[in-house]
C-alpha positions in Angstrom: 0.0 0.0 0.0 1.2 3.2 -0.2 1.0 7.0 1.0 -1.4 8.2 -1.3 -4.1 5.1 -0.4 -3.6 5.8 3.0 -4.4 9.6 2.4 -7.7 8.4 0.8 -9.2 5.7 3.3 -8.6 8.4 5.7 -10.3 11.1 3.9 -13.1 9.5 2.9 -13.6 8.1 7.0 -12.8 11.3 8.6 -14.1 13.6 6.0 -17.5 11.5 4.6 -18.1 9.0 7.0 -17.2 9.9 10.2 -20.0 11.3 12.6 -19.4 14.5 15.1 -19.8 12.5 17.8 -17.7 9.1 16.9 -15.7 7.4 19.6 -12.2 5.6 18.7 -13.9 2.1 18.3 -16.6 4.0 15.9 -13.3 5.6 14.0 -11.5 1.9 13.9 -14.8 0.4 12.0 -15.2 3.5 10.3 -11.8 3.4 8.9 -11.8 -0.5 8.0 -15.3 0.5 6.1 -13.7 3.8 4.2 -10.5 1.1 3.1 -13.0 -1.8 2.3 -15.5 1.0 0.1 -12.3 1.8 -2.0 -9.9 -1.1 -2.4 -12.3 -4.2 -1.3 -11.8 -6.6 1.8 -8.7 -8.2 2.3 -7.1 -5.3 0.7 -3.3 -4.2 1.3 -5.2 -1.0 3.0 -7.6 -2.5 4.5 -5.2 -5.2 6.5 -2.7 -2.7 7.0 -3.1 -2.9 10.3 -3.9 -6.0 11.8 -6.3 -6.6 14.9 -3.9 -6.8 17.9 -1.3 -4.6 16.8 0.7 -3.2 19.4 0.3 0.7 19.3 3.3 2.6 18.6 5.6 4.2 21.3 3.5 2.0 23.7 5.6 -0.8 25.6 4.1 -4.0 27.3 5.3 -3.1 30.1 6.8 0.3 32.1 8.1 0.7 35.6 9.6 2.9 37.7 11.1 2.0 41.2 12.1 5.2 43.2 14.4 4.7 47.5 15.4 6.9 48.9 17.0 7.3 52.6 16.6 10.4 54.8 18.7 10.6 57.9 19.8 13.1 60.9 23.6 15.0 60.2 24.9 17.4 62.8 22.0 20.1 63.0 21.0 19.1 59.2 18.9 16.0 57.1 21.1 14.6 54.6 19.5 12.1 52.6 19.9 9.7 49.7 18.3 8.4 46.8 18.5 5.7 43.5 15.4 5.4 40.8 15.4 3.0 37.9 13.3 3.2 35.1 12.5 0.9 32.5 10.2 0.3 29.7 10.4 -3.2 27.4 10.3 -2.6 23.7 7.8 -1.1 21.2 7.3 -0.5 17.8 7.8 2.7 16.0 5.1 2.8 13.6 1.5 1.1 14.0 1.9 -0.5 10.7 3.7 -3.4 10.6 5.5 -2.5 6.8 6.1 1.0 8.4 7.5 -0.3 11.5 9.6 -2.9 9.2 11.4 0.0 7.7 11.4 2.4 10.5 12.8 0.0 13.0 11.2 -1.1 17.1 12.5 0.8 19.7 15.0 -1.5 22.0 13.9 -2.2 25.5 15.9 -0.3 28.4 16.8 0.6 31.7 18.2 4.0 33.2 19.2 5.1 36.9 19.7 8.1 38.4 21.1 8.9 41.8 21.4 11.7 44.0 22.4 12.7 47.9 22.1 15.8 49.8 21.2 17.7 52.7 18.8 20.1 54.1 19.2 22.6 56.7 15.9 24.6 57.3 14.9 26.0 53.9 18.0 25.6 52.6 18.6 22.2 50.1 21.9 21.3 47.9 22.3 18.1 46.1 24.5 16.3 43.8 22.8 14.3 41.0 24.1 12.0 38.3 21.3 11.8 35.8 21.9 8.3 33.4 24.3 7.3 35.1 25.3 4.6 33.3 25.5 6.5 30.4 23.2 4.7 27.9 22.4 5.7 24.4 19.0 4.6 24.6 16.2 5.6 21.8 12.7 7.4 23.3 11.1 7.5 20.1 11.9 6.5 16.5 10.2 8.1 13.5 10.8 9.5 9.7 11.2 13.1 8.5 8.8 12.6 5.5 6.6 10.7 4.1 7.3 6.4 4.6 6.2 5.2 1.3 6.2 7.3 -2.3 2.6 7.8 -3.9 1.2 6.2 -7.1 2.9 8.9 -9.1 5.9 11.0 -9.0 9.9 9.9 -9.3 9.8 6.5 -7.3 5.5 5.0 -7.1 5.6 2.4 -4.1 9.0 2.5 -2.9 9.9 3.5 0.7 11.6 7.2 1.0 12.6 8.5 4.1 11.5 5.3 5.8 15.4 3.8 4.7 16.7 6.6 6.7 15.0 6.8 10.5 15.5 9.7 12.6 15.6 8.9 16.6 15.5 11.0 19.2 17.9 9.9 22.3 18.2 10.2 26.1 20.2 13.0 27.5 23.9 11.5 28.3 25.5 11.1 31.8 24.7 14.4 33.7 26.5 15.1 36.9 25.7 18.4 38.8 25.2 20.5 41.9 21.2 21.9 43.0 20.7 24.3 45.2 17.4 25.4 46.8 15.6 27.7 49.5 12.0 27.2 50.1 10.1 30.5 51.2 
């Protein structure tokens, strides 16, 4: 399938079909019926997307685990803390062809730690942000259009989708916070 079908099924749903007051499992049967209405059941736009798919940028699983220690020092509170955060993998695109070329985002892990101490209002801390330094992918995605249309210089063949763009985590960060309540 390409661009320019997709363009069309989701025209004519949004555009003809489509009621003001449609809820997403009224736009999913409204979409299959737009794809059906122009390229027939069992279509390559009409199975694009196959029941079950896993939505994109959504992982199976996410978690986040967060200790942290507080604890008397001299005439202050010093405390301590660790978080880890992970998320399993997930694909990039909701269509499987698109996600084929785009590429699923890797599963990961990163932790942070901090200490430091508070004396009345006053706060400071030292932080280390990533701290294992990973180079880990938040979202994956292409600056143009996946596949060319019907017409033009290359009908059907996948443009920008042979050349995925990601956007990554902030590397290691170590610094100093202060604070002052009021």
């Amino acid at each position: 399938f390409t661009g320019e079908q997709i363009e069309k099924v989701f025209y004519r749903a949004f555009a003809q079909l489509m009621p003001s007051n449609a809820t997403f499992s009224m736009a999913r049967s409204i979409t299959l019926r737009a794809a059906q209405d122009l390229y027939g059941l069992n279509s390559a736009p009409y199975n694009a997307v196959p029941s079950g798919t896993q939505l994109p940028t959504t992982p199976k699983f996410k978690g986040n685990l967060i200790a942290r220690y507080t604890f008397p020092m001299g005439g202050m509170e010093g405390h301590v803390q660790g978080s880890f955060a992970y998320q399993s993998s997930s694909n990039s695109q909701l269509a499987p062809a698109a996600n084929a070329l785009i590429g699923t985002q890797s599963a990961y892990g990163l932790a942070d730690f901090l200490g430091g101490i508070r004396m009345g209002n006053f706060t400071a801390e030292l932080f280390v942000q990533n701290a294992f330094d990973k180079r880990v992918e938040l979202f994956r995605f292409a600056e143009c259009t996946i596949f060319g249309g019907t017409t033009g210089f290359y009908p059907g063949v996948p443009i920008c989708g042979q050349k995925p763009l990601a956007s990554i985590v902030t590397p290691r960060t170590i610094g100093l916070r202060f604070g002052q309540r009021f």
